[in-house]
PyMOL commands that place a pseudoatom at each C-alpha (Angstrom):
pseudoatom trace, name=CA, resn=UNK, resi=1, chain=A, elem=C, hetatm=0, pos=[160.590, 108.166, 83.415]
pseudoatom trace, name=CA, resn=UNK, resi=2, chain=A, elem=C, hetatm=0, pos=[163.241, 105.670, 84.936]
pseudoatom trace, name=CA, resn=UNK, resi=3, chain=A, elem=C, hetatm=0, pos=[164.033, 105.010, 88.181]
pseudoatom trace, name=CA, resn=UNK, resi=4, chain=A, elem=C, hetatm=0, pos=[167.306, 104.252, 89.673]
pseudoatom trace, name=CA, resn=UNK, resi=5, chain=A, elem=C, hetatm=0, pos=[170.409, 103.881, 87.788]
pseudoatom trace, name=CA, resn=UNK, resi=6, chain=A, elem=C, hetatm=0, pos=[168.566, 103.329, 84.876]
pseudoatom trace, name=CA, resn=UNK, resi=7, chain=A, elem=C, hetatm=0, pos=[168.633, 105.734, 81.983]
pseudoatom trace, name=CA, resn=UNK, resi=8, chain=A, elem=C, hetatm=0, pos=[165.654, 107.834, 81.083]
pseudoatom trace, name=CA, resn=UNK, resi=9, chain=A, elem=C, hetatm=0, pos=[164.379, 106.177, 78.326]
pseudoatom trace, name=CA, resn=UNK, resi=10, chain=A, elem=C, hetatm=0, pos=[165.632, 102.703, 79.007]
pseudoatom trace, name=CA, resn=UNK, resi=11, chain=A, elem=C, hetatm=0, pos=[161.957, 101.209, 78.739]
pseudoatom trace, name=CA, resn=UNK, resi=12, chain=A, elem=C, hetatm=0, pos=[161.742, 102.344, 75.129]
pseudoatom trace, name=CA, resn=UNK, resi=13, chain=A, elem=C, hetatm=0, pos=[165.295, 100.756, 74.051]
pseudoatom trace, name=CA, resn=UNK, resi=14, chain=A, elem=C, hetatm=0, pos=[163.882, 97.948, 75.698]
pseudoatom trace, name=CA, resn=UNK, resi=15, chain=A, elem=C, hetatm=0, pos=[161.078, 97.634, 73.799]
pseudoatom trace, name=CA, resn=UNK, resi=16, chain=A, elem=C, hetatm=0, pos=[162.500, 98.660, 70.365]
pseudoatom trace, name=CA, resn=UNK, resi=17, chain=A, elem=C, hetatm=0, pos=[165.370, 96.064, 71.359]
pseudoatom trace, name=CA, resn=UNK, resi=18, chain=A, elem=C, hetatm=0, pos=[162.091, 93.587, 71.868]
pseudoatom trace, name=CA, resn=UNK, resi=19, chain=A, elem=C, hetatm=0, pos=[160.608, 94.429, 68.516]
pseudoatom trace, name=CA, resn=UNK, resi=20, chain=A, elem=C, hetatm=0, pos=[163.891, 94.321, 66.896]
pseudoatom trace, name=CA, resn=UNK, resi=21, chain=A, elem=C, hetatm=0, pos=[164.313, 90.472, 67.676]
pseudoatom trace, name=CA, resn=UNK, resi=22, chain=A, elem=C, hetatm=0, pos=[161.198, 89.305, 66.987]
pseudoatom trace, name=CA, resn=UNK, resi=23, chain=A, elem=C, hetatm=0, pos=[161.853, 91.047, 63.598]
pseudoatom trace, name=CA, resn=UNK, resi=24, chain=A, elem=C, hetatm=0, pos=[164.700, 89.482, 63.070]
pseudoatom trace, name=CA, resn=UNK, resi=25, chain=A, elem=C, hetatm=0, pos=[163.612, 86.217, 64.238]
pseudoatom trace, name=CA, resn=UNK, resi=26, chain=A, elem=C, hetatm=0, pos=[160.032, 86.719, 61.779]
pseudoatom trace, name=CA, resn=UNK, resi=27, chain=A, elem=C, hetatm=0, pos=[162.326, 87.754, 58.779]
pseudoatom trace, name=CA, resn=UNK, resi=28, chain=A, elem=C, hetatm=0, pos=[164.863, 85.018, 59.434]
pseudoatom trace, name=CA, resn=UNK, resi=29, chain=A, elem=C, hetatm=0, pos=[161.857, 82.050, 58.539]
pseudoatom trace, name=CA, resn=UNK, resi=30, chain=A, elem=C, hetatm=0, pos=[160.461, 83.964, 55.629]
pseudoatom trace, name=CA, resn=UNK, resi=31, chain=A, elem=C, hetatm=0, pos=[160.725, 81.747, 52.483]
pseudoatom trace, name=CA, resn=UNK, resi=32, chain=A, elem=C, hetatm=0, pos=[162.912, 83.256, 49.962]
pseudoatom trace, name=CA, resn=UNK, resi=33, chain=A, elem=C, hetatm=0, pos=[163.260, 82.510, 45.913]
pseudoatom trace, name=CA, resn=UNK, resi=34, chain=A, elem=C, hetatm=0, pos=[161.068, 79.872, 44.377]
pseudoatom trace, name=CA, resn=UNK, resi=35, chain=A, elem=C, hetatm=0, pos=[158.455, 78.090, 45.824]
pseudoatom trace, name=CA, resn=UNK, resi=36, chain=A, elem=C, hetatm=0, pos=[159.004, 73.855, 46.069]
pseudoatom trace, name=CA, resn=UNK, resi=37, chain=A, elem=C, hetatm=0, pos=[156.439, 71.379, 44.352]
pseudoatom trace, name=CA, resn=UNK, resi=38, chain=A, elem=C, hetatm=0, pos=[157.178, 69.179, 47.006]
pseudoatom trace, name=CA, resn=UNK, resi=39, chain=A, elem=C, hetatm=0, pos=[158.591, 69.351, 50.761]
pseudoatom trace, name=CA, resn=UNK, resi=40, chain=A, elem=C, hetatm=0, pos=[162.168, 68.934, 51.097]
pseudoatom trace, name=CA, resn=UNK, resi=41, chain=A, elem=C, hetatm=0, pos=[161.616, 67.020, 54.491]
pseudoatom trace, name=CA, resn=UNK, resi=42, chain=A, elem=C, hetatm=0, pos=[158.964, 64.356, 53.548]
pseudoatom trace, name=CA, resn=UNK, resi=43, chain=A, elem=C, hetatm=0, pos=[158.991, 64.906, 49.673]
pseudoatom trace, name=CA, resn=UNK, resi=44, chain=A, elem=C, hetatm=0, pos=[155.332, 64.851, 50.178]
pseudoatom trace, name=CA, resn=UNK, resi=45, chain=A, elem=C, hetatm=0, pos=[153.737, 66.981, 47.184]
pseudoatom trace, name=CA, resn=UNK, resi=46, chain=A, elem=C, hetatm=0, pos=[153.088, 70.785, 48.547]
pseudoatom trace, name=CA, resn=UNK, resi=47, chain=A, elem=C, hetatm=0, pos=[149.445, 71.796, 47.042]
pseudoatom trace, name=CA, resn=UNK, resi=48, chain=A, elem=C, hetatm=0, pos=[149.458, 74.429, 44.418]
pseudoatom trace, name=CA, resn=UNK, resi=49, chain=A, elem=C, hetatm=0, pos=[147.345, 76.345, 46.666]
pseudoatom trace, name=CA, resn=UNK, resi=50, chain=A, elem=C, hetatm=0, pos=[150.101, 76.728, 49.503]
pseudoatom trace, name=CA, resn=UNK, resi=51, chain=A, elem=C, hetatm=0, pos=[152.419, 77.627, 46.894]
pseudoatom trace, name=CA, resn=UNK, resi=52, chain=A, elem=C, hetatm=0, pos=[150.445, 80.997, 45.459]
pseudoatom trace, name=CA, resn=UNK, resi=53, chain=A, elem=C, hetatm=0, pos=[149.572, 82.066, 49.596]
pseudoatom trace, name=CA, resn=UNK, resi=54, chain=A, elem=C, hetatm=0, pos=[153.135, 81.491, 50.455]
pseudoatom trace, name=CA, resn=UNK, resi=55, chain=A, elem=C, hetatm=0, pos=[155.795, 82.265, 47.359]
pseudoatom trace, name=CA, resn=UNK, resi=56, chain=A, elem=C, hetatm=0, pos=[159.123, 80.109, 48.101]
pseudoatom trace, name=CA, resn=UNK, resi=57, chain=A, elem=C, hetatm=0, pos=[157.630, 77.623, 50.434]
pseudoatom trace, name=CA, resn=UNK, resi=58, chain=A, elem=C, hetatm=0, pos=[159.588, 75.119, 51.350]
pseudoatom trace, name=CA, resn=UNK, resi=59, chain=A, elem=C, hetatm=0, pos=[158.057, 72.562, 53.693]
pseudoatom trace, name=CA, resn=UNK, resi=60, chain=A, elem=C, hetatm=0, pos=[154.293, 70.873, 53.637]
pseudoatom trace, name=CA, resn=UNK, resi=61, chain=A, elem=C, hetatm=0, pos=[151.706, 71.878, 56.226]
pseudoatom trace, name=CA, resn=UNK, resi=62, chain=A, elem=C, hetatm=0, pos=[152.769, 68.703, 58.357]
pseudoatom trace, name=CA, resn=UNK, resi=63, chain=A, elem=C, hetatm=0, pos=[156.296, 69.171, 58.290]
pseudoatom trace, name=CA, resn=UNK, resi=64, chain=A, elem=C, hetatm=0, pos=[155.823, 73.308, 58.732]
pseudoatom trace, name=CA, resn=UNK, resi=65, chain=A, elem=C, hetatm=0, pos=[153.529, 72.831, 61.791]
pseudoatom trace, name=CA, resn=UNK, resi=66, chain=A, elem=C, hetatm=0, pos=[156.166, 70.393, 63.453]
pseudoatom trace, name=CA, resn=UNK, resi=67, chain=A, elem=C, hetatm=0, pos=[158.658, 73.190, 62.916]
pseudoatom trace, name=CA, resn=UNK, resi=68, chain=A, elem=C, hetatm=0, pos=[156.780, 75.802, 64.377]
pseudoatom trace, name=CA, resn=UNK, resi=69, chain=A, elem=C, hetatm=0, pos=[156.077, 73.270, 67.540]
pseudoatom trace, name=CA, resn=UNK, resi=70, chain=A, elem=C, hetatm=0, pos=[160.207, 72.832, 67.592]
pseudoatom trace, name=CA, resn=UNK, resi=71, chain=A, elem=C, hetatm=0, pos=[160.337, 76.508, 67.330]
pseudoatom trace, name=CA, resn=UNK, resi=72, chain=A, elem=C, hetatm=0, pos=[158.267, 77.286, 70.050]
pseudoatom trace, name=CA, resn=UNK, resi=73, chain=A, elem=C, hetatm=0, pos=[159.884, 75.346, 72.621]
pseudoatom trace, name=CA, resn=UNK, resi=74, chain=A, elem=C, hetatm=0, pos=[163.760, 77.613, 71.775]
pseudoatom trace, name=CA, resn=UNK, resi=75, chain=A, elem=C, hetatm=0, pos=[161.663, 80.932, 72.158]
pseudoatom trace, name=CA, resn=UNK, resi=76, chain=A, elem=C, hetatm=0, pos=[161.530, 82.800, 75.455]
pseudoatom trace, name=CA, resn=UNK, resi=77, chain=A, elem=C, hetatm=0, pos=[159.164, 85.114, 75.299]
pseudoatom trace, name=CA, resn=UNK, resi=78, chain=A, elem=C, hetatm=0, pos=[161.258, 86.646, 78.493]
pseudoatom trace, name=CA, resn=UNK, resi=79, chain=A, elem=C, hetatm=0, pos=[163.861, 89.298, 77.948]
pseudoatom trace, name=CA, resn=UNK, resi=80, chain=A, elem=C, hetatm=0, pos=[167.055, 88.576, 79.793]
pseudoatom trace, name=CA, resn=UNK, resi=81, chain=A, elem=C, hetatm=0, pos=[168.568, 91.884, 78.646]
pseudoatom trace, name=CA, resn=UNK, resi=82, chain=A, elem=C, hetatm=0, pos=[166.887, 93.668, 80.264]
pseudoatom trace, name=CA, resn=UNK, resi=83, chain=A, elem=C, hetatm=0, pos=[166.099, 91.984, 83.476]
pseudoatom trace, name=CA, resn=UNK, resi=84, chain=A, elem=C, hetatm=0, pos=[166.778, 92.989, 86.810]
pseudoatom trace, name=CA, resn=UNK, resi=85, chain=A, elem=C, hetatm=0, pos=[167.449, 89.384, 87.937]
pseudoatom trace, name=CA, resn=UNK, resi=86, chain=A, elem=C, hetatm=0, pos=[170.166, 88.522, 84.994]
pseudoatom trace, name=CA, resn=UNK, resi=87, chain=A, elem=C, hetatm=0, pos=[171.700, 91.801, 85.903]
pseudoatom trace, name=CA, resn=UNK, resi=88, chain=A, elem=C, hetatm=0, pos=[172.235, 90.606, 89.252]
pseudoatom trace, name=CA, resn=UNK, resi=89, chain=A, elem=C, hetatm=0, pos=[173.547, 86.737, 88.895]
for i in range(1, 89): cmd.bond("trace and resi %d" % i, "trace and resi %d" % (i + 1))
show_as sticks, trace
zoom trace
């Protein structure tokens, strides 16, 4: 039910449209092809343990966890789409 001049079943897009980027933005990071013997940041040696969990891994734990830190600070978890307030700036 939607109120307004929304449509009636504008909360589900929005929520497909939410699971649909974070989807995207999961499958964009997965490591694809062959996994590294060591990290093509810090050339430190990746252990052969990381490499079985995680095929085509790319980066060390170190380097990885920085990443996910730099990550973390470009992600809103806030969706502007579909926001009353963006729709009225």
């Amino acid at each position: 039910m939607a109120g307004g001049w929304a449509k009636d079943d504008a909360v589900q897009e929005q929520i497909d449209s939410n699971v649909e980027d974070a989807l995207a933005r999961v499958r964009s990071r997965m490591p694809k092809g062959k996994s590294l013997s060591h990290c093509e940041e810090c050339e430190a040696e990746i252990p052969a343990a990381r490499q079985k969990a995680i095929p085509g891994v790319r980066l060390c734990v170190a380097c990885q966890s920085e990443q996910d830190e730099a990550d973390k600070q470009d992600f809103s978890g806030y969706n502007r789409r579909g926001s009353k307030d963006s729709q009225l700036r």
